[in-house]
C-alpha positions as MATLAB code, in Angstrom:
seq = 'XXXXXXXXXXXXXXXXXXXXXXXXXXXXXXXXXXXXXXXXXXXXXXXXXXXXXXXXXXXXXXXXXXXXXXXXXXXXXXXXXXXXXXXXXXXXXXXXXXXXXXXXXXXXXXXXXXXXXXXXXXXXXXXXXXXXXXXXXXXXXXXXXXXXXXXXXXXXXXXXXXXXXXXXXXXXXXXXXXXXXXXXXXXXXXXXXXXXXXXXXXXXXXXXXXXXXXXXXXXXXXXXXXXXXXXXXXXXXXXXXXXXXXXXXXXXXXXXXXXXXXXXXXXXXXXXXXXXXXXXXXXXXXXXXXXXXXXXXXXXXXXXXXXXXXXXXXXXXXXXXXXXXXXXXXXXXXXXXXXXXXXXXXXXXXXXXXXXXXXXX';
ca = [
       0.000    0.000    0.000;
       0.830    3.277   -0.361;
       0.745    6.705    2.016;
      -0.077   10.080    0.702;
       3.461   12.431    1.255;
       5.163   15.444    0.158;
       7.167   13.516   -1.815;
       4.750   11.694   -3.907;
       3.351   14.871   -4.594;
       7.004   15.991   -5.699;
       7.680   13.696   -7.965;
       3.951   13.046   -9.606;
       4.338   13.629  -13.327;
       2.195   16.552  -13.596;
       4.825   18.466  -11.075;
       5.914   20.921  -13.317;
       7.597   24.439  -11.130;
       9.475   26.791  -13.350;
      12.986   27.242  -13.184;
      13.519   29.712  -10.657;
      10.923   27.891   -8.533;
      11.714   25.079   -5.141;
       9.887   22.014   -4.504;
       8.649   23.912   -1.368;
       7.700   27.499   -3.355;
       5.681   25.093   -5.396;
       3.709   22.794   -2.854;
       3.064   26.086   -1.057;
       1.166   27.327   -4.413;
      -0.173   24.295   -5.511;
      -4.384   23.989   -5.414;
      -5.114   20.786   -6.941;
      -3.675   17.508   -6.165;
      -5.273   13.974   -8.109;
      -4.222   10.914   -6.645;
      -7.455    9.092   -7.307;
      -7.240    5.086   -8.333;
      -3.084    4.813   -6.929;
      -3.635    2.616   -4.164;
      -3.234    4.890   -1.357;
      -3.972    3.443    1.949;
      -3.137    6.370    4.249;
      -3.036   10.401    3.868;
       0.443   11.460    5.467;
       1.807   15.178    6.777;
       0.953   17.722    4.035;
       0.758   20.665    5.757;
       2.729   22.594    3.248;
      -0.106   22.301    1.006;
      -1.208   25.665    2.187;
      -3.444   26.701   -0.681;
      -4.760   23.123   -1.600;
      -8.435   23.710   -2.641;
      -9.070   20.595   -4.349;
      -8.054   16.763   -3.053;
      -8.888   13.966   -5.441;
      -8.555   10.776   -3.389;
     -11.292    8.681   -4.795;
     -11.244    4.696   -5.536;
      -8.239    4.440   -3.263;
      -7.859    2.095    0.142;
      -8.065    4.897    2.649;
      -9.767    4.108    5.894;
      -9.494    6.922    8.048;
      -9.405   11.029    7.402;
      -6.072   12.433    8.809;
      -3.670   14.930    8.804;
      -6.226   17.346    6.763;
      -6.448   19.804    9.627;
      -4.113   22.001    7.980;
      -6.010   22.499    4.988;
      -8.281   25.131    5.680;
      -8.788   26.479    2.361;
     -10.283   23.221    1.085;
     -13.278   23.552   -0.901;
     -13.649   19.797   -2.816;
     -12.928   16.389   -0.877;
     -13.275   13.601   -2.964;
     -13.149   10.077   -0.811;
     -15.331    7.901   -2.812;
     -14.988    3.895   -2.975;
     -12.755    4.194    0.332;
     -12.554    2.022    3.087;
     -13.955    4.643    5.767;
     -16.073    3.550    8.317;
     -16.214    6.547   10.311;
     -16.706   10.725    9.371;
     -14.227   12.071   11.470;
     -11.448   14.847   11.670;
     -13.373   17.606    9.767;
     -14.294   20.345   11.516;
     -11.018   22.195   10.792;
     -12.390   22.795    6.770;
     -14.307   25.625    7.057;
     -14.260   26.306    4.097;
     -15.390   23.064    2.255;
     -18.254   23.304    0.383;
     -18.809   19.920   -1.440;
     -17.413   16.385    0.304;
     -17.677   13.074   -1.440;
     -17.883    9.807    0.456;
     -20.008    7.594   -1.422;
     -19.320    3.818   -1.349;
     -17.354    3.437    1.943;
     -18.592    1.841    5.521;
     -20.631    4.519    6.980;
     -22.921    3.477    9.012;
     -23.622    6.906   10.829;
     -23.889   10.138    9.119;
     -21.765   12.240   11.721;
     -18.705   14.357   12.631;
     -19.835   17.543   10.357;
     -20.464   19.731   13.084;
     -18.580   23.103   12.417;
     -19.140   22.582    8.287;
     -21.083   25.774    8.395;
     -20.024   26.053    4.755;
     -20.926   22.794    3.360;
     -23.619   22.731    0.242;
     -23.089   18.810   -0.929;
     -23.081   15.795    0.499;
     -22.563   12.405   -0.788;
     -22.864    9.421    0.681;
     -24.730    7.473   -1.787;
     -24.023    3.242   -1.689;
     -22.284    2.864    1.618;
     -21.153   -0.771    2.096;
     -23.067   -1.762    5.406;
     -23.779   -5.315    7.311;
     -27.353   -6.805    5.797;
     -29.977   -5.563    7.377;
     -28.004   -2.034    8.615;
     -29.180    1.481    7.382;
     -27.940    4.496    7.061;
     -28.408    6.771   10.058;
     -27.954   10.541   11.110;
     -26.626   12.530   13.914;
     -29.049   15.265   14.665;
     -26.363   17.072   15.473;
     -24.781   17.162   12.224;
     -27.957   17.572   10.618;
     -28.371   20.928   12.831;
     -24.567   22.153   11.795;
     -25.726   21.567    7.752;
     -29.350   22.965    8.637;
     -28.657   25.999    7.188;
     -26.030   25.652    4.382;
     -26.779   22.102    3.089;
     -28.548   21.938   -0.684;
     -27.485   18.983   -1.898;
     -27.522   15.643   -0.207;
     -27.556   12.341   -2.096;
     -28.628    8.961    0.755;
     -28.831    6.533   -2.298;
     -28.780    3.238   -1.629;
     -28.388    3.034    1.755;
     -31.482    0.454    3.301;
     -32.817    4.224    4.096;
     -36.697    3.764    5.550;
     -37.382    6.898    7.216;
     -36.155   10.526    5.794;
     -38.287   12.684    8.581;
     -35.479   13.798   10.232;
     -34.331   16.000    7.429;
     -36.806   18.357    7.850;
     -34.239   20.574    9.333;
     -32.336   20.794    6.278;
     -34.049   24.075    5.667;
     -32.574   25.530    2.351;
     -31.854   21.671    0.895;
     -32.590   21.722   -2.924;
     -31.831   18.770   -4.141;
     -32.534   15.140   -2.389;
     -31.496   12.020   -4.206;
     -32.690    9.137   -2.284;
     -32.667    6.068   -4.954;
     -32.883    2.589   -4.379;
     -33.690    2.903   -0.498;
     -36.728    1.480    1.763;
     -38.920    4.416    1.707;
     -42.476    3.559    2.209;
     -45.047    6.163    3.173;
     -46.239    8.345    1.085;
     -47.440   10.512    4.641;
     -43.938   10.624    5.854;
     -42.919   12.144    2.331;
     -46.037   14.779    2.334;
     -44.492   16.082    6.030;
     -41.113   16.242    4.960;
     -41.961   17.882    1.663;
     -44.148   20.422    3.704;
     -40.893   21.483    5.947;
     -38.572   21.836    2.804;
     -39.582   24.575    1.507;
     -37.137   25.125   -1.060;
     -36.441   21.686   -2.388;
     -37.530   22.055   -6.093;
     -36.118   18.522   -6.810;
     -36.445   14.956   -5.703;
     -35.382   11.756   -6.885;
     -37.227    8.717   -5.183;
     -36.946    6.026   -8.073;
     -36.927    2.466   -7.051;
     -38.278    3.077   -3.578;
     -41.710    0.905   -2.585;
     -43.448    4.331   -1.962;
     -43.313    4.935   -5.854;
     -46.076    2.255   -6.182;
     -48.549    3.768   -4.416;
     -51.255    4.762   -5.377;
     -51.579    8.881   -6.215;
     -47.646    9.282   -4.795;
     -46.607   11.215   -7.759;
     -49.863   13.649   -7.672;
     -49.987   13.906   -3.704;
     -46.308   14.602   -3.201;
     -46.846   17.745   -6.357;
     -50.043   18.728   -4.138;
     -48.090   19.453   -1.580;
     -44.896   20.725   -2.468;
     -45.339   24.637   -4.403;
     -41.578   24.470   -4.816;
     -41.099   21.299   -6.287;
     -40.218   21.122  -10.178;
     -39.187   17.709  -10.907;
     -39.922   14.531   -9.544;
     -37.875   11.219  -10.253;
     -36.146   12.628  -13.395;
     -39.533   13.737  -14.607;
     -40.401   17.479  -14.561;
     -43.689   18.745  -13.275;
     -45.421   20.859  -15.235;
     -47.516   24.276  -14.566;
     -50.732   22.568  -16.754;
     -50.267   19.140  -14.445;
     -49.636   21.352  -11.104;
     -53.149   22.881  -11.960;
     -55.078   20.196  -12.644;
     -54.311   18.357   -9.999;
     -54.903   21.649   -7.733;
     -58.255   22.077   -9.173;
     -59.244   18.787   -8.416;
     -58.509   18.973   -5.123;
     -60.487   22.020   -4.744;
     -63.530   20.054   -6.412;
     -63.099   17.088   -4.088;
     -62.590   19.420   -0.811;
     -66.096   21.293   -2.138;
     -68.155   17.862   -2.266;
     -66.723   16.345    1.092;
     -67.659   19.456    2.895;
     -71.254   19.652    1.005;
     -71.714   15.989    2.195;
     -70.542   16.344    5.599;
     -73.231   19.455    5.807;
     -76.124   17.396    4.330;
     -75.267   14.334    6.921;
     -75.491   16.934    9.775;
     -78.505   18.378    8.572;
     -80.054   14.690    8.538;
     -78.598   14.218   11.939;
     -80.284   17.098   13.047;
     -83.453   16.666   11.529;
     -83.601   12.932   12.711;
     -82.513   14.303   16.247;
     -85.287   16.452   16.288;
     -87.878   14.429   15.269;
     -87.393   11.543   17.884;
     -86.835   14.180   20.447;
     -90.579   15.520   19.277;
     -91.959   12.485   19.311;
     -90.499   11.341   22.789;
     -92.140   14.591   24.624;
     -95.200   15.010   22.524;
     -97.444   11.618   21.980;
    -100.821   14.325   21.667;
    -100.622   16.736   19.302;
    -104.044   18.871   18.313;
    -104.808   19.480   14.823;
    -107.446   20.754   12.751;
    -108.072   20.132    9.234;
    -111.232   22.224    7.811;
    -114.089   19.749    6.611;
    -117.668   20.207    6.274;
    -119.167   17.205    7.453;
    -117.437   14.477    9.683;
    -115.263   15.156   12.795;
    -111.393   14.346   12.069;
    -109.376   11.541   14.500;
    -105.493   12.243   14.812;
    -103.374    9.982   16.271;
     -99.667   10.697   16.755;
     -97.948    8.182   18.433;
     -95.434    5.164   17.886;
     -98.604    3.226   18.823;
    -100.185    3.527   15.222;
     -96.888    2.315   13.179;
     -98.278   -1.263   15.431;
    -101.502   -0.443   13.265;
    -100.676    0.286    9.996;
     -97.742   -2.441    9.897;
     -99.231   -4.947   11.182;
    -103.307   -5.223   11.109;
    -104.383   -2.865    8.613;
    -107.333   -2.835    7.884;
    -109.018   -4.102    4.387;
    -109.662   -1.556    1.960;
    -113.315   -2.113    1.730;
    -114.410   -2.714    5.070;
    -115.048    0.930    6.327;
    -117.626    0.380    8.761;
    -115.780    1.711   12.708;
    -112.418    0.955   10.924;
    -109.819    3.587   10.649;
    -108.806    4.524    7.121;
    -105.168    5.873    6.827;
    -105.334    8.930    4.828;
    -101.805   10.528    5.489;
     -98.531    9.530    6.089;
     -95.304   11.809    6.576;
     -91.921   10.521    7.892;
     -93.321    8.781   11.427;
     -96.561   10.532   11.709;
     -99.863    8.530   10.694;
    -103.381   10.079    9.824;
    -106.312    8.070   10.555;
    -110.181    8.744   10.746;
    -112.751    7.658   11.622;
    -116.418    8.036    9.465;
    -118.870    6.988   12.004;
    -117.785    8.906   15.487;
    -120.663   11.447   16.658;
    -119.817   14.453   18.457;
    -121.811   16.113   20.805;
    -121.659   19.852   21.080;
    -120.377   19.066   24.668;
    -117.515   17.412   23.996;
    -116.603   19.740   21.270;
    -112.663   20.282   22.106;
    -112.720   17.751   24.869;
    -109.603   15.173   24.935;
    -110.970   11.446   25.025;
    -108.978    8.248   25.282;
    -109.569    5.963   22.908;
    -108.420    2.461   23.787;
    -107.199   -0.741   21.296;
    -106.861   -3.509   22.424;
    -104.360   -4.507   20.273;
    -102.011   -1.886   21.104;
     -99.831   -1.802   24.649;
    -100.734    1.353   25.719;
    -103.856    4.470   25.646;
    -104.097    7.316   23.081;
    -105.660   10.203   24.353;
    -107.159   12.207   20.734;
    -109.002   15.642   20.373;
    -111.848   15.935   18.519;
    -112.461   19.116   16.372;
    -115.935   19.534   15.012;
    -115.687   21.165   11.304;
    -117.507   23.596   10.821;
];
């Protein structure tokens, strides 16, 4: 294996200081240093490397982050396909901005506290125990909360994303091939990132649900594409105005229901406190019999009368919701009793009716 040093760096082919120039004049100036796919198993002293802004250590056998404390004007840290198991030794780069650690052993998204600076992260693919996911330190989340728009979690057994919400001005979120499964959890965390306009989700179980693609647009205004497809104003506004439509008729359905409820409500409560109820229909001729009481539903239902024997049998002439109308063509009134109550008792029914008898006029 190899380490990182000075002199590698010396004596790498691209090393080219002019004539009046050191070694050391030049590793103070340099700003770029590739030493991606060479084996290197260890990063050594390279604080020289004053004005490195870019390190290209990808696809190497690296498995820890040293000796970079010096490099303070680091913007770009590529450590992808490493052997690192464990974000550490970073908080000196304040000035990084983009850090690449796809494909290593991290188990624990961590050790970023201080990265005030930092707009992407990658740790797409990590190479965990089966069964393991990727997790997050809330405390590095909190650090990145405000300077964080990129963050790719690919790959990574991920089932539960809620805890990015605090990734305030995040922009882009490429979570591909993970365990995400609830459309609800996705409509929450879409509601707290307010500024992500895109999302990639493919190959997630969520993306079979039913409505996930139109739900997730309903409730994200920022959000302009959507698993590598874009969303469109036309599609945003349909699917808005169907909302509204099928808002409208829940809330005209839930007022009809209550105005049944109420209407039902009243009607037993009616019935409960008021068996005898007066009332007067104008006829010349014949007195008029009104019953209103549960008693006569035991009538009507079940011993009705034939309809042609009339003789001292009531005839039902009105019916409305559970009131019945029944009279009777051969009761005789006497001027006496003109307005008097009278119970009239059946036999057949369990209890007394007490009815008022209104001469017509």
């Amino acid at each position: 294996m190899v380490r990182l040093t000075l002199d590698l760096i010396a004596k790498n082919s691209n090393f080219k200081p002019r004539k009046e120039e050191t070694t050391l004049q030049y590793l103070k100036k340099i700003t770029h240093i590739n030493f991606s796919d060479r084996n290197i198993d260890a990063i050594d002293d390279l604080s020289l490397c004053k004005n490195l802004s870019v390190l290209y250590l990808y696809d190497n056998h690296i498995s820890q982050i040293t000796n970079l404390n010096f490099a303070t004007n680091l913007t770009h840290l590529y450590l992808q396909n490493n052997c690192i198991s464990c974000i550490e030794n970073l908080s000196s780069l304040k000035n990084l901005e983009k850090l690449y650690l796809g494909g290593n052993y991290i188990a624990v998204v961590e050790g970023l506290e201080g990265l005030e600076g930092l707009r992407e992260l990658h740790v797409e693919s990590q190479r965990l125990p089966l069964g393991e996911k990727l997790l997050f330190d809330p405390r590095s989340l909190q650090s990145l909360a405000k300077s964080l728009s990129i963050l790719n979690i690919s790959n990574n057994n991920i089932d539960d994303i809620k805890d990015l919400e605090m990734l305030e001005n995040l922009h882009q979120l490429i979570a591909v091939d993970n365990q995400l499964l609830h459309v609800k959890d996705l409509e929450f965390l879409l509601s707290k990132l307010m500024k992500l306009w895109k999302m990639d989700l493919k190959g997630n179980p969520v993306c079979l649900k039913p409505k996930y693609r139109d739900r997730l647009i309903l409730v994200s205004k920022s959000l302009d594409c959507l698993d590598g497809k874009e969303i469109k104003n036309m599609e945003r506004q349909f699917l808005i105005n169907w909302k509204a439509s099928k808002d409208a008729k829940k809330i005209s359905k839930k007022r009809n229901s209550k105005k049944e409820d109420d209407s039902i409500s009243y009607i037993s409560t009616f019935e409960a406190m008021h068996h005898i109820v007066p009332v007067y229909y104008p006829q010349v001729g014949k007195p008029k019999l009104v019953f209103l009481s549960d008693a006569q539903r035991h009538i009507a239902n079940e011993n009705a009368p034939p309809e042609s024997s009339q003789d001292n049998k009531p005839k039902i002439i009105e019916e409305t919701s559970h009131f019945f109308l029944y009279q009777m063509e051969n009761i005789v009134v006497t001027k006496s009793d003109e307005h008097e109550p009278h119970h009239l008792y059946n036999p057949k029914v369990k209890e007394n009716l007490i009815c008022f008898f209104i001469e017509s006029e």
